[in-house]
N, C-alpha and C positions, 0 to 999 in steps of 0.2 A: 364823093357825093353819094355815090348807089348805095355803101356803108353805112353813114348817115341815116339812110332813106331806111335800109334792112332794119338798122338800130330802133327808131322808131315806131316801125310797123310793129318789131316783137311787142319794145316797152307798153306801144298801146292796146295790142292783142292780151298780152298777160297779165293788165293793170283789169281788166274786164275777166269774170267769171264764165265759161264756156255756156253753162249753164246754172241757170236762176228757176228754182222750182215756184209755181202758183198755187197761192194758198185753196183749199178746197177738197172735194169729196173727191178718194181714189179709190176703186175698185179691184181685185184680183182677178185678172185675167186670163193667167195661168200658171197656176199652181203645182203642187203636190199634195197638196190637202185642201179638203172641200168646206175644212171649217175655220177658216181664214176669213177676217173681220174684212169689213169694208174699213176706210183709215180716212179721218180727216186732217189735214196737214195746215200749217201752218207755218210759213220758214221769216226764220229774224237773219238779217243782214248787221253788217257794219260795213258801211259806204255800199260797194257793188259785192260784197263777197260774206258767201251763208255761212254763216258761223254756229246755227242751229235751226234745229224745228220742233215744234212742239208736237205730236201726234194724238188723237183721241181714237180709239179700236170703237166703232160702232159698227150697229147692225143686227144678227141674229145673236149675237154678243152683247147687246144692250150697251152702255157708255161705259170702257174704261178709260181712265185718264182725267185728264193729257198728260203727256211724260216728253221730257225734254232731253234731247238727245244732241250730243255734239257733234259739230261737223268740221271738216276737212278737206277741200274741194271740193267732189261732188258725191263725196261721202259722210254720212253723219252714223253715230253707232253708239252703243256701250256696250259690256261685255258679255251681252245675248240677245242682241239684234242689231241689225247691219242694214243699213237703204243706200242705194247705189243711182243717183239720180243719172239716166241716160238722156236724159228732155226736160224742156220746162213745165212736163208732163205727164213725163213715164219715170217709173224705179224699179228696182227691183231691190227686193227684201228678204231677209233671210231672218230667220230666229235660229241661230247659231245653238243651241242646245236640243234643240230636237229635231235638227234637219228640214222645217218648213221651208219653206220659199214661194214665193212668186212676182210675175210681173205686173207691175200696178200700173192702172191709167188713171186722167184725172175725169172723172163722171160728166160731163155735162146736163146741164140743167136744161130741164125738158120746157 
């Protein structure tokens, strides 16, 4: 029976995504470079698990995008940018070709 019990808790712990990012304005909060866009995010599911997001770079950078990036648990990338979702709220992001990075939060609306 406890078996049983174990079996199920996994099945319905793993059938659920750890973390589910909210669409919305994210900020850099600590970076390595100061000219790191603010990011608005937007993540598409299928059932409970993110399969992508679409991102627009706004800010002192004006509108680029959206650009649509695949994901993999709670990772989405192509082969020069990498977000590493730690929250339904935080990431961290890397632009893999020039060494950027930072950790992003999601802005709240004032």
């Amino acid at each position: 029976m406890k078996t049983i019990l174990i079996f199920l808790i996994f099945t319905v712990t793993s059938a659920f995504p750890s973390v589910q990012p909210l669409k919305g304005l994210y900020e850099c909060k600590n970076g390595n470079e100061e000219s790191i866009c603010d990011q608005i995010v937007k993540p598409f599911y299928v059932g409970y698990e993110l399969t992508a997001i679409s991102v627009e770079y706004v800010g002192w950078c004006g509108s680029m995008g959206p650009y649509l990036y695949a994901c993999e648990n709670e990772v989405c990338e192509d082969p020069g940018l990498k977000f590493k979702f730690k929250s339904s709220t935080k990431y961290h992001w890397e632009n893999k070709q020039y060494g950027f990075r930072c950790d992003f939060e999601k802005k709240n609306k004032s």
